[in-house]
N, C-alpha and C positions, 0 to 999 in steps of 0.2 A: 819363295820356292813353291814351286807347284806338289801340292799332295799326292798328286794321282801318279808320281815316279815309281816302280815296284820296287828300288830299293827301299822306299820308306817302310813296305812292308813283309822285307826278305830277313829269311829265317839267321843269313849271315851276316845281316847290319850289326852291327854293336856300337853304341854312343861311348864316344873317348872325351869325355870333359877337359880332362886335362891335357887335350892337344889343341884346343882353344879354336876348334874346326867352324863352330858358328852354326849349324846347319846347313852349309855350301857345300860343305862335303865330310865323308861317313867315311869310317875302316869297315872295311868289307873281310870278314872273319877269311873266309872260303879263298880269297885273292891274297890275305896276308897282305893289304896296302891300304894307304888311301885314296877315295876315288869320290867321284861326282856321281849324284844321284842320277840311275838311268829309268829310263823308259821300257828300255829292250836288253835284257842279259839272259846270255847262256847258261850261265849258274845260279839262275835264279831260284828259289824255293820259299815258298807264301811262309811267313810267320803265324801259325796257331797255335792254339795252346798244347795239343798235341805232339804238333813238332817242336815245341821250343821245351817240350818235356823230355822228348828222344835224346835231344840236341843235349839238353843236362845229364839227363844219363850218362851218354858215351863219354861224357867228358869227367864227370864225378863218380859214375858208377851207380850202383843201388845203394841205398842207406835202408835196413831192412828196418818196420814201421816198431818203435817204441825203442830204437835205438837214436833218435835223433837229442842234439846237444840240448834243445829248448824244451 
């Protein structure tokens, strides 16, 4: 598979191990499906640490600092 696909490095990839996908193809968060790595997408958004901090957020919310389990 070629590395330079942008969903390798979009903020809506997420690895499903246990759908036994191989690398061939990715659950695209944002589409709600599985799909083949592209080159060219509309929904596309670069994974950095930043976004993939937003992205936890909206999805867990804040956990205010000295209230964490660990």
């Amino acid at each position: 598979m070629n590395e330079n696909h942008l969903c390798c490095t979009c903020l809506h990839r997420e690895d499903r191990p246990e759908l036994g996908l191989g690398g061939k193809l990715i659950y695209c968060r944002k589409k709600e499906m599985v799909v083949s790595p592209k080159l060219k997408c509309d929904i596309y958004s670069r994974a950095t640490k930043q976004s993939i901090k937003e992205l936890e957020r909206s999805i867990y919310g804040v956990i205010p600092e000295g209230e964490s389990e660990y």
